[in-house]
N, C-alpha and C positions, 0 to 999 in steps of 0.2 A: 258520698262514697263510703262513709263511715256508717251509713244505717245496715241492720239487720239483713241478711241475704232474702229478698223476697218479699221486704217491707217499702209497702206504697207511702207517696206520702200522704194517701186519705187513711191508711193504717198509722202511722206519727201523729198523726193529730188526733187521731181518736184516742192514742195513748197516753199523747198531753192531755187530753182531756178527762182521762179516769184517774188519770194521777192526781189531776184539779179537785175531782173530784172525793179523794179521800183522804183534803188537809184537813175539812172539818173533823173527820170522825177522828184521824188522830191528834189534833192541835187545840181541838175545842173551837168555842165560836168566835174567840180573841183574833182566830187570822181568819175572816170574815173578808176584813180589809185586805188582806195579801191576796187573796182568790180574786176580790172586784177587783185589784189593780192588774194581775196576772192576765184576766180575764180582756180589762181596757186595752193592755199592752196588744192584745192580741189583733186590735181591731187598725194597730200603728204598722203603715206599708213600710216595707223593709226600704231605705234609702239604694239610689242608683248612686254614680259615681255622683252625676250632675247635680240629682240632688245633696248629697253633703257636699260639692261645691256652691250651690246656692246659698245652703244654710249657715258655710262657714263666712262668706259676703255677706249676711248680715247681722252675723255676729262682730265683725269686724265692720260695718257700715255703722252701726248701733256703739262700738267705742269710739271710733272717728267723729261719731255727733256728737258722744261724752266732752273729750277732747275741744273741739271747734268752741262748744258752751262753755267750757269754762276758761278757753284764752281768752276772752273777752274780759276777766275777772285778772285786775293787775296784783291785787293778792296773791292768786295762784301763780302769778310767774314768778313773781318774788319769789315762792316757794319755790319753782323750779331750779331757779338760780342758785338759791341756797344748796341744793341736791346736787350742781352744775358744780360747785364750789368741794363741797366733800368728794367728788369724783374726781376732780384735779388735786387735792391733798392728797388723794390715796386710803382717804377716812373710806372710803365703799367701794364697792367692786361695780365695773360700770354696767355688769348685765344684771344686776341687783334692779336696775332701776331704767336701762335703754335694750331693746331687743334688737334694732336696727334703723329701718329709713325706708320711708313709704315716697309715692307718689300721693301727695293730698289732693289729686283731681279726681281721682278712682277709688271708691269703697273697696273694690275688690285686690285692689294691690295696697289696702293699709295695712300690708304683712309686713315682715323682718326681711330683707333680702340676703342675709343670712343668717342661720339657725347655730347661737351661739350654745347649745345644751346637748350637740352630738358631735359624732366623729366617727366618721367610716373606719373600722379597726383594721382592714384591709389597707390604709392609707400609714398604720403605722407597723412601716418596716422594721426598724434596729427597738422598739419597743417603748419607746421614750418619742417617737415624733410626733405620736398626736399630743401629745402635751406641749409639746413645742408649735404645733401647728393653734394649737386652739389659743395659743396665750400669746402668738402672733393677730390670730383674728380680735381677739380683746384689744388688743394696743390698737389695734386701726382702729374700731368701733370707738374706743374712747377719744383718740388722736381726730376721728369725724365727727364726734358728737360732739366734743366739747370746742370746735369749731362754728359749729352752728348755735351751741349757746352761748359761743363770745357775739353772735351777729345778732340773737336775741337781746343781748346783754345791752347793744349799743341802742339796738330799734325800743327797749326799754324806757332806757333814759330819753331817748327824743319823746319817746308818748309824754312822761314826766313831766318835759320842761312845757310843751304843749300845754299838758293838762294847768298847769304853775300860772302862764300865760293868758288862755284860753276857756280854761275850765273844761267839762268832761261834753262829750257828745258835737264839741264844733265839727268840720267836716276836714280840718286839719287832723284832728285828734282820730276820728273814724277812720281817715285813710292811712295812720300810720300803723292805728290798730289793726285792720286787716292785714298788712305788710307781714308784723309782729305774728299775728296766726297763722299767714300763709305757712313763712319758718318753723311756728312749733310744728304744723300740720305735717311736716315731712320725717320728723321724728317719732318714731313708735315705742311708747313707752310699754312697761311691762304692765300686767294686768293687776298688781298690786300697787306701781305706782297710781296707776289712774284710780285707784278704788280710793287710795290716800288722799290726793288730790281732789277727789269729788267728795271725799267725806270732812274736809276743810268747807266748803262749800254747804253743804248740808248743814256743819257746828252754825256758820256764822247765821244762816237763813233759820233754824232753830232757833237759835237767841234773839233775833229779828220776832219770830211768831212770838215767841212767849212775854215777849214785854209790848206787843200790841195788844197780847190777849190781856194782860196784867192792867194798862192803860183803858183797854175795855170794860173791866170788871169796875174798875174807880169810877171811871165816867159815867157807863149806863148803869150798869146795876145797883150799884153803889149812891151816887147822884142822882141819878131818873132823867141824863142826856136823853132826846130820843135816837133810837139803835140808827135809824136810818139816815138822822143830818150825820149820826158820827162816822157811819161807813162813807157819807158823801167827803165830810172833812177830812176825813184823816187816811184816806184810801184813792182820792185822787182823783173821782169820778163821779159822776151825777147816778140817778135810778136809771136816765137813759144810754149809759157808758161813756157819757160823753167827756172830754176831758175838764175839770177844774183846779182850781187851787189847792194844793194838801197840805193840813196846816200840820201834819203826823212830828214834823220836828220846828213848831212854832208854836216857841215859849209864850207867846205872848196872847195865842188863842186863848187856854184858861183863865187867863186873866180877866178877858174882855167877855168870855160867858158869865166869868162870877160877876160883872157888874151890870152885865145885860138886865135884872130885873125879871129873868126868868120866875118858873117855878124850881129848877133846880139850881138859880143861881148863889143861895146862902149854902146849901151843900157842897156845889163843887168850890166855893170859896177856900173851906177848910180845909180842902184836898187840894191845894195850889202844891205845895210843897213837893207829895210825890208825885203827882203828874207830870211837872217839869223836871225831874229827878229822872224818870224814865223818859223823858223825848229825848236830855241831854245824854242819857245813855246809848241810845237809837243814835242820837248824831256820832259817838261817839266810834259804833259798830260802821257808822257811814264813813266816818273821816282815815278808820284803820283796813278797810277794805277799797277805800281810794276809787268808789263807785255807786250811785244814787243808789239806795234802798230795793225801789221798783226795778231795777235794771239787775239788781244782783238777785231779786226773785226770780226775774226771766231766764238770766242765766241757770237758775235751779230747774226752773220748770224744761227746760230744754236739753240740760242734763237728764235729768229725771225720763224724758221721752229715750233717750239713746240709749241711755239704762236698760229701759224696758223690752226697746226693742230686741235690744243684745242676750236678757236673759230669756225671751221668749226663744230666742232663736237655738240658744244652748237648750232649753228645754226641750225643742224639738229632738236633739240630736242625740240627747242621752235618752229619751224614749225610744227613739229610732234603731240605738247601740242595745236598749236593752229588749227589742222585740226582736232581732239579729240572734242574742244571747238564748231569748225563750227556743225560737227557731231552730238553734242548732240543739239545744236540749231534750228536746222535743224526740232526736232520733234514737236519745240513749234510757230514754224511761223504762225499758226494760230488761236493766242491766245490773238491777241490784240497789242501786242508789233512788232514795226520794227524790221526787218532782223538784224542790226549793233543795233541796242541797246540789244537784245538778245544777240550779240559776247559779248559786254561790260560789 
């Protein structure tokens, strides 16, 4: 309705497109790039309703897998609990860190069931009630949340005394662990807390790689191990994936290469020291994240997919937002203003 009296829109597009046409002459070859991408955008179909309801399902299917992977991670709940703790003190505001409450059976309902960050101004009559309304919504969201993480709190300790008991992965300990995820799963955290929470995850699995690489560099390069008994040893699996022994936190491997009678066995002798220096350390990262080494990768690598998926799906939808944007620019190109100062 906004275009030119008499302009088609095969006349709009020929206009975006002579405006495309003369960023070089006045911008130089520097926006070379602004023109390919201007140009890419062009080829992104403009979203129905349906689809940005698709796209926001699995932006939100993709933090729900975040989520799922790293309750399995008793670390992270700790963490949580801590946060659970500052929100009953009064130390943080509770929408800082909870948005609402999902159904965890449905990607598509892992939304807030209310939108703590607006307020219909229509609703506030004498001028003072939405503020009154919205910090009534806060005390229930808190008064609900912090309900379900006293029930996490409890399903906590029982994994605990399990694990104390049991050790990790019995089928005691799995079923209370799923109970424990089912509960986070209904809670929807903000998109900062989850970022925080998974970048805990990422620190510990970081420190994990760099002292197998470090343990690496000692043993083959260093000593002349060969590469491939050490990925069999100390990674858990044979060449044919098949499962074995991982000696990755047994002090007691080096030992018994140095007296093996190898060709590397008078080298890695002299390196006993720090090799068990760093497995002790490896166990250490094991015994503070309260979860086998292997099991806190998977947990990464599973995180890391839901990740992916999530920002793939945001990337759809800011291309989507910004060929919409070209679109409607499109009908004002000859109105005075540049092609890129009209996107802007």
């Amino acid at each position: 309705d906004n275009a030119p009296a008499g302009a088609t829109e095969e006349e709009a597009e020929e206009a975006a497109e002579a405006a495309l046409s003369t960023v070089d002459s006045e911008f130089g070859r520097t926006t070379d790039p602004v023109r390919m991408y201007m140009r890419e955008m062009g080829t992104v179909e403009l979203l129905t309703r349906e689809g940005e309801i698709e796209i926001a399902k699995r932006i939100e299917g993709g933090l729900m897998a975040m989520m799922e992977a790293i309750s399995a991670s008793p670390a992270t709940i700790a963490a949580i609990l801590e946060m659970a703790a500052t929100i009953r003190e009064g130390k943080v505001v509770i929408s800082t860190i909870v948005d609402g409450f999902s159904n965890p059976n449905e990607a598509d309902d892992y939304v807030a069931e209310e939108d703590f960050d607006e307020f219909d101004a229509e609703d506030d009559d004498d001028g003072n009630g939405g503020s009154k309304a919205l910090t009534k919504k806060l005390e229930e969201l808190k008064r609900d949340a912090l309900d379900r993480f006293d029930r996490m709190a409890e399903m906590f300790e029982k994994i605990h005394k399990i694990y104390e008991k049991e050790g990790y992965g019995t089928p005691a300990y799995a079923k209370a662990q799923t109970a424990l995820s089912e509960e986070l799963m209904t809670i929807r955290f903000t998109a900062k807390t989850i970022e925080k929470l998974c970048d805990m995850v990422r620190t510990q699995v970081d420190d994990v790689r760099k002292k197998e690489r470090e343990l690496r560099r000692i043993i083959v390069d260093k000593c002349g191990f060969p590469q491939e008994e050490f990925i069999r040893d100390f990674s858990g699996y044979d060449k044919a994936g098949n499962r074995v022994p991982s000696h990755l936190l047994n002090q007691k491997w080096v030992e018994k290469q140095a007296a093996a009678g190898k060709p590397w066995s008078t080298v890695l002798a002299r390196n006993i020291p720090p090799v068990q220096e760093l497995q002790q350390k490896l166990a250490d990262i094991q015994a503070r994240v309260v979860v086998p080494l292997p099991q806190l990768k998977d947990i990464n690598k599973r995180m890391n997919e839901g990740e992916y998926s999530s920002r793939a799906a945001k990337k759809e939808m800011i291309e989507a937002n910004l060929r919409l944007v070209i679109s409607i620019a499109k009908k004002y190109t000859n109105r005075g203003l540049q092609f890129l100062d009209l996107i802007q």
